[in-house]
Residue frames as a rotation matrix with the C-alpha (Angstrom) as fourth column:
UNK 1
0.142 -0.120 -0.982 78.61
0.692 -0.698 0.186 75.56
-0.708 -0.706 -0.016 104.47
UNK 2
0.325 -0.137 0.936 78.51
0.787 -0.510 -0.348 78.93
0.524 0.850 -0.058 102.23
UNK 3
-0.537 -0.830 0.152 80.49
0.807 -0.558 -0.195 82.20
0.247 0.018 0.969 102.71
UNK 4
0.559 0.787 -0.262 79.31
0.819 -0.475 0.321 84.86
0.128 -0.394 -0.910 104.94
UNK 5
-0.506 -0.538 0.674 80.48
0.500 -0.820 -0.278 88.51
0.703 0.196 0.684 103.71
UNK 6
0.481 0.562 -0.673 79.87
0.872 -0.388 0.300 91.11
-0.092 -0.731 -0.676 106.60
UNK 7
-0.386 -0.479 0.788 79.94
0.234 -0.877 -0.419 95.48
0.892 0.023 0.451 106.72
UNK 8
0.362 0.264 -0.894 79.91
0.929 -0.019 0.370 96.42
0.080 -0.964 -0.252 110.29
UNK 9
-0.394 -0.161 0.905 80.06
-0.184 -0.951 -0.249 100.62
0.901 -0.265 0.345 111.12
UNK 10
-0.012 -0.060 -0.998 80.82
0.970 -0.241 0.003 101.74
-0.241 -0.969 0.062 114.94
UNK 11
0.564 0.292 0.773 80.11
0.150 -0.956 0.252 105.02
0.812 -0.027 -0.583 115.90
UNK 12
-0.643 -0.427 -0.636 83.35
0.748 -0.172 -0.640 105.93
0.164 -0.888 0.431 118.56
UNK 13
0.447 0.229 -0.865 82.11
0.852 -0.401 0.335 108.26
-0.270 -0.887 -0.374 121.52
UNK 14
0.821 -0.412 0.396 82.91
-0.238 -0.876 -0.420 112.02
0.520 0.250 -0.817 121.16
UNK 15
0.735 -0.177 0.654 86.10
-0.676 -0.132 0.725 111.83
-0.042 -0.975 -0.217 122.41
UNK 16
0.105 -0.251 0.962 87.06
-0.495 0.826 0.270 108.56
-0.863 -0.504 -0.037 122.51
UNK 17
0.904 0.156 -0.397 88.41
-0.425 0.251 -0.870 107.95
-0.036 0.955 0.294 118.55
UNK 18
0.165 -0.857 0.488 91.51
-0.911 -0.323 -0.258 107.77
0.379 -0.402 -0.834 119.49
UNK 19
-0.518 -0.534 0.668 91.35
-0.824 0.521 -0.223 105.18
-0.229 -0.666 -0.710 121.53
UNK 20
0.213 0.791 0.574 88.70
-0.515 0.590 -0.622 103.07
-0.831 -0.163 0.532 119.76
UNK 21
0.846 -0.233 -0.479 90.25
-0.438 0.207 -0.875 103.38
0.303 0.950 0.073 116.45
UNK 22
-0.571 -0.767 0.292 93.93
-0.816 0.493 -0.303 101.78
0.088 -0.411 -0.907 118.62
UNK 23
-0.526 0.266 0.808 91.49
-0.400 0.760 -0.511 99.02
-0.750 -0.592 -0.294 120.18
UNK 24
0.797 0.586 0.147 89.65
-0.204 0.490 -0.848 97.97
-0.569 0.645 0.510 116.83
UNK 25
0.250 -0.887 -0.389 93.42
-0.932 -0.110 -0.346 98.03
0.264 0.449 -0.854 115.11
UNK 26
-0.441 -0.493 0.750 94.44
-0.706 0.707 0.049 95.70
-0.554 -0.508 -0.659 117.80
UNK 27
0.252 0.739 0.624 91.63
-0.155 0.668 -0.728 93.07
-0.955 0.087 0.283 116.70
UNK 28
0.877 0.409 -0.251 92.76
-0.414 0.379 -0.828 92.38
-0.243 0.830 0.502 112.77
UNK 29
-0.264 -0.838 -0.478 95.83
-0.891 0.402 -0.213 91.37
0.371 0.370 -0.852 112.59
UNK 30
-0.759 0.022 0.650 94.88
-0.392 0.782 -0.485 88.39
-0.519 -0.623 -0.585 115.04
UNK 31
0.371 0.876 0.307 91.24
-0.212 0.402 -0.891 87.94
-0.904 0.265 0.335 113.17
UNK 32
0.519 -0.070 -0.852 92.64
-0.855 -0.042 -0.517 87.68
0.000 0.997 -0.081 109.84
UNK 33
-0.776 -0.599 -0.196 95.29
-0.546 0.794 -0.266 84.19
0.316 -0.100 -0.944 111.08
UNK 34
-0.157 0.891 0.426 91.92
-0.947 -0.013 -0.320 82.66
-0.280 -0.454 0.846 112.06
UNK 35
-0.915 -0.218 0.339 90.97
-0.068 0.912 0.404 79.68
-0.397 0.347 -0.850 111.03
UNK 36
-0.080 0.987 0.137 87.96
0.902 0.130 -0.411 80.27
-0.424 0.091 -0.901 108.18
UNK 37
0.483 0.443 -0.755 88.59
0.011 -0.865 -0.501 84.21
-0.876 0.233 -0.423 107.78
UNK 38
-0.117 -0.466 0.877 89.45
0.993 -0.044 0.109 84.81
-0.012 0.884 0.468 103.82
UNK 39
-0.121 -0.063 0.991 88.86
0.395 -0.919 -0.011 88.63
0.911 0.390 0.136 104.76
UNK 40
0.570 0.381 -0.728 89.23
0.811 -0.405 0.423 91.06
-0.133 -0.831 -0.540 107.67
UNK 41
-0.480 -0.781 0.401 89.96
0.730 -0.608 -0.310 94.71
0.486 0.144 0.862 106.97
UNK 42
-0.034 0.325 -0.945 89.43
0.894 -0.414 -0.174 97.42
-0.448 -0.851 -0.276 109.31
UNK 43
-0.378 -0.572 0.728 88.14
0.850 -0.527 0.028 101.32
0.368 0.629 0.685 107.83
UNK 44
-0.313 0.288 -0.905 87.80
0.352 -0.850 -0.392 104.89
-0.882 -0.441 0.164 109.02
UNK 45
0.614 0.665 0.425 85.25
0.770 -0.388 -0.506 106.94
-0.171 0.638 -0.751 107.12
UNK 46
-0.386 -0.922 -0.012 87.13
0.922 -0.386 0.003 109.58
-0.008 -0.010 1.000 105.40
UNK 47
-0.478 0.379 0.792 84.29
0.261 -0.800 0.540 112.05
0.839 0.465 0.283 105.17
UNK 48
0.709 0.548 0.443 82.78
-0.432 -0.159 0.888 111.31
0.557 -0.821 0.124 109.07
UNK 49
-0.507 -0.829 0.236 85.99
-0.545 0.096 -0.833 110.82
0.668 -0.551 -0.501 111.42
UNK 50
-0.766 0.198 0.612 84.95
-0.538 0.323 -0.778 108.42
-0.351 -0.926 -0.141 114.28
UNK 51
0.361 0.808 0.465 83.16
-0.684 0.568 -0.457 106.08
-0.634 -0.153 0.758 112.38
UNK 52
-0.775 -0.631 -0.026 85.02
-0.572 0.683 0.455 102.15
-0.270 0.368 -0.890 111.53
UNK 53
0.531 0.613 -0.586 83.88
-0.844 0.448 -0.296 99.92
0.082 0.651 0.755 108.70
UNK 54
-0.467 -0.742 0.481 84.82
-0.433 0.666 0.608 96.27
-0.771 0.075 -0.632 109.03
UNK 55
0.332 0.488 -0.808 84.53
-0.935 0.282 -0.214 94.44
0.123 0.826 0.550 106.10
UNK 56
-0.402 -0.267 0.876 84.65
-0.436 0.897 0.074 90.39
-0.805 -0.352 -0.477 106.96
UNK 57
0.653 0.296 -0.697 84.37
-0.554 0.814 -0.173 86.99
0.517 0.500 0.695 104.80
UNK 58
-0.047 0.378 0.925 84.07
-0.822 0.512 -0.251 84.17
-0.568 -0.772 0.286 106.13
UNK 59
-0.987 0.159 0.027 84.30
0.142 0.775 0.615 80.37
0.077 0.611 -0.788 104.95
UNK 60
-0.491 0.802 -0.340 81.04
0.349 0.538 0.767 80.12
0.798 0.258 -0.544 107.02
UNK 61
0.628 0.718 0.301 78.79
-0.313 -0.122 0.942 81.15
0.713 -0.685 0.148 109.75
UNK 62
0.859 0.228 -0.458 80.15
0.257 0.582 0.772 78.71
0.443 -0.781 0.441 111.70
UNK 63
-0.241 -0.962 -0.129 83.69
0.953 -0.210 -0.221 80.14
0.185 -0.176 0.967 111.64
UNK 64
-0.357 0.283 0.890 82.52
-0.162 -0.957 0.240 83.64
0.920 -0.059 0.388 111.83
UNK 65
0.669 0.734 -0.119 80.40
-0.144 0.285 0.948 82.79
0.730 -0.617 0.296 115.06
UNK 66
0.701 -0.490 -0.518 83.54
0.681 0.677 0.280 81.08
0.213 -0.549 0.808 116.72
UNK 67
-0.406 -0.708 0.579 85.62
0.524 -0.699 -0.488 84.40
0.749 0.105 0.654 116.08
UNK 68
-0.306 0.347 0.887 83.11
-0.100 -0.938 0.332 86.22
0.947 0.012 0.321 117.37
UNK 69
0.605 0.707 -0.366 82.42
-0.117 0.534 0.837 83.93
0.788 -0.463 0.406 120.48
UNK 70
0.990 -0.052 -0.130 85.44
0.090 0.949 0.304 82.82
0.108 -0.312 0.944 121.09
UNK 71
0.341 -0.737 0.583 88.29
0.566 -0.334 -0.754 84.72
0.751 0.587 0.303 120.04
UNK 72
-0.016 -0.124 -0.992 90.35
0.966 -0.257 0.017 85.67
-0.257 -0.958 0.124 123.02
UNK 73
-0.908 -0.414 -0.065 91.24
0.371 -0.865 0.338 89.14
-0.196 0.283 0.939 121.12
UNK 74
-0.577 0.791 0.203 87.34
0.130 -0.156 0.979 89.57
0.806 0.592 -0.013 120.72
UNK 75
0.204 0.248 -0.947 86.68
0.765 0.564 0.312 88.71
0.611 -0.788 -0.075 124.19
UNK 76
-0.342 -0.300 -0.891 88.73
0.865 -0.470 -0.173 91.52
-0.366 -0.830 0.421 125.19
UNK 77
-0.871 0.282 0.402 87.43
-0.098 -0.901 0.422 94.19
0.481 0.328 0.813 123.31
UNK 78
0.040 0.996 -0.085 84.28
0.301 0.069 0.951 93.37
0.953 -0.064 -0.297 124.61
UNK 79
0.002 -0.145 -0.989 85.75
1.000 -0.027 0.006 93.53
-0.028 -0.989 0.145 128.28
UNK 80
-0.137 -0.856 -0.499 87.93
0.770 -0.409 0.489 96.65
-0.623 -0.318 0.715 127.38
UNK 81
-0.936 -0.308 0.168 87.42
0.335 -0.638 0.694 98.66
-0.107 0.706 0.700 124.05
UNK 82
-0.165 0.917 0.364 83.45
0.741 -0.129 0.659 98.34
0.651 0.378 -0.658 123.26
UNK 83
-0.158 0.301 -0.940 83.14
0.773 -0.555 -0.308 101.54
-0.615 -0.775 -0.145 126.36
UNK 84
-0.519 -0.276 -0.809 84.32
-0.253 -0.854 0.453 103.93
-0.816 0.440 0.374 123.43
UNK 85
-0.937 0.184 0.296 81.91
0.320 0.116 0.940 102.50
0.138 0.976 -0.168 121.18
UNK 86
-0.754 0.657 -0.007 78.61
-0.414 -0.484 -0.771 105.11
-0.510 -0.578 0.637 121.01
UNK 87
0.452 0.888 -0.086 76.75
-0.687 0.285 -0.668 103.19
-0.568 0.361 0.739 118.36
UNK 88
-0.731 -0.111 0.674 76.63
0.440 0.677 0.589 100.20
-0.521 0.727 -0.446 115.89
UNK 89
-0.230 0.602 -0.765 75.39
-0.780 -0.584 -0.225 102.57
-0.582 0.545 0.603 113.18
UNK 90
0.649 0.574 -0.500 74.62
-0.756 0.562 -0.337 98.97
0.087 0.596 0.798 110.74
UNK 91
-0.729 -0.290 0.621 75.73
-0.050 0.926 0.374 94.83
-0.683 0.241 -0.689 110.49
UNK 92
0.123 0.300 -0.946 75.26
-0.960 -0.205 -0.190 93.56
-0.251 0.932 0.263 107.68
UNK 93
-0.361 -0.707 0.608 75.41
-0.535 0.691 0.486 89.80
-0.764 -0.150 -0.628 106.59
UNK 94
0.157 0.236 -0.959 75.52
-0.966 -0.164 -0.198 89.26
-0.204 0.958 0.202 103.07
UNK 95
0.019 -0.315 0.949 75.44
0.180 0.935 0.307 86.58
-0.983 0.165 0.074 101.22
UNK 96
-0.905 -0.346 -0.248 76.45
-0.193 -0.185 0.964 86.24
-0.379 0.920 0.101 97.25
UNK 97
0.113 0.993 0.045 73.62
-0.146 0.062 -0.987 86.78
-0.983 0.105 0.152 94.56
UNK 98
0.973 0.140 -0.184 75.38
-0.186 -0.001 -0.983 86.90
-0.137 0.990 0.025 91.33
């Protein structure tokens, strides 16, 4: 299994930063006790308000996958937070080269 580094940017809803940037908060303290995550950190552009950068590592895929599947605190954002999200402006999933 090899280490899977990820940069995810959300675009929040006019409007609706506030309450996206509270509901994407909620989500790292829990992802980071994971079993597998060696990185979860949650940022706000400082030049384009209302757009969050997560930066993630991962042992592996397979743990990354299971957060993202499975994770009750994932689960609900999907139910609950993802309304105030207007775009996934890029995902990324890197792997090391040097």
């Amino acid at each position: 299994m090899s280490e899977l580094h990820i940069l995810v940017a959300l675009r929040a809803k006019k409007g609706q930063e506030q309450e996206l940037r509270r509901d994407l908060s909620a989500v790292v303290e829990p992802s980071r006790k994971e079993e597998g995550n060696l990185r979860y950190e949650l940022f706000e552009d400082q030049n384009d308000p209302g757009r969050f950068v997560f930066v993630e590592h991962w042992a592996s895929q397979e743990h990354r996958d299971k957060h993202h599947n499975d994770a009750a605190h994932i689960r609900h954002f999907h139910a609950n937070g993802v309304k105030n999200v207007e775009a996934t402006e890029f995902a990324y999933f890197l792997k090391p080269v040097g």
